[in-house]
N, C-alpha and C positions, 0 to 999 in steps of 0.2 A: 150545082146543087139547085133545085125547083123552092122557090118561097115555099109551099105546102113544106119540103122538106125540113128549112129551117124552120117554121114554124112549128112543126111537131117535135125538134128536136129541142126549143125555148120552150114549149111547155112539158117536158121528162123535168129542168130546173127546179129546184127550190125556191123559193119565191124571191130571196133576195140576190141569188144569181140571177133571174129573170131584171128584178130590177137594175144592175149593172148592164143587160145586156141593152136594158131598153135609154139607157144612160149612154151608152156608147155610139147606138142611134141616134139618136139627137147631136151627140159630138159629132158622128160624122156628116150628119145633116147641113149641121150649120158649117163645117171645115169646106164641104165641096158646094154649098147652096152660092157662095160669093164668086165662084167661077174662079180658075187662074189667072187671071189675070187682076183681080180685087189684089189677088196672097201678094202680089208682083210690089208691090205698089214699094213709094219710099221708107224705111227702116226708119225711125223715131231716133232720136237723138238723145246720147246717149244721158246727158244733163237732164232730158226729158222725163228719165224711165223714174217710176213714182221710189224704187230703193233707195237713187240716189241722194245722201245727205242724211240716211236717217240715224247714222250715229250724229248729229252733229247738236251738239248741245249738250248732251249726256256729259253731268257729274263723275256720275258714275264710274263713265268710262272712257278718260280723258284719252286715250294712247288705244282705238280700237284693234289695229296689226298685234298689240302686245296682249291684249285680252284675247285676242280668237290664238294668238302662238300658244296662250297659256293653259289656255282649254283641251287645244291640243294634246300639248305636253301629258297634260293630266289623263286625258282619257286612254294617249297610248302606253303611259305607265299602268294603267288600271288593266290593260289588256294583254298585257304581257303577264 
């Protein structure tokens, strides 16, 4: 496919599919602009990653495995 082509076929879109498309450019921009060998690099650890811990303190929800089991529970009773 020739850029003329996809360009003419991004502007047939409605404006906010345009703007996803031009969202996706950019994603890919930045995915492939670090080259393969940046992606290569060492994996973060996993104590590192910003999720870890963030039940940890919560009142609320002393026992988090028995909060998300019971969530569960509920939603696939709700679903049946």
């Amino acid at each position: 496919m020739e850029t003329a082509d996809i360009a003419r076929e991004i502007a047939t879109l409605p404006p906010e599919a345009q703007r996803q498309v031009f969202d996706f450019i950019a994603f890919l921009k930045a995915r492939y602009a670090a080259g393969p060998s940046a992606r290569k690099g060492k994996r973060p650890q996993l104590q590192d990653e910003p999720f870890v811990g963030m039940w940890q303190g919560r009142e609320d929800i002393p026992d988090s495995s028995a909060w998300v089991r019971r969530l569960r529970d509920q939603e696939w009773e709700a679903s049946q």
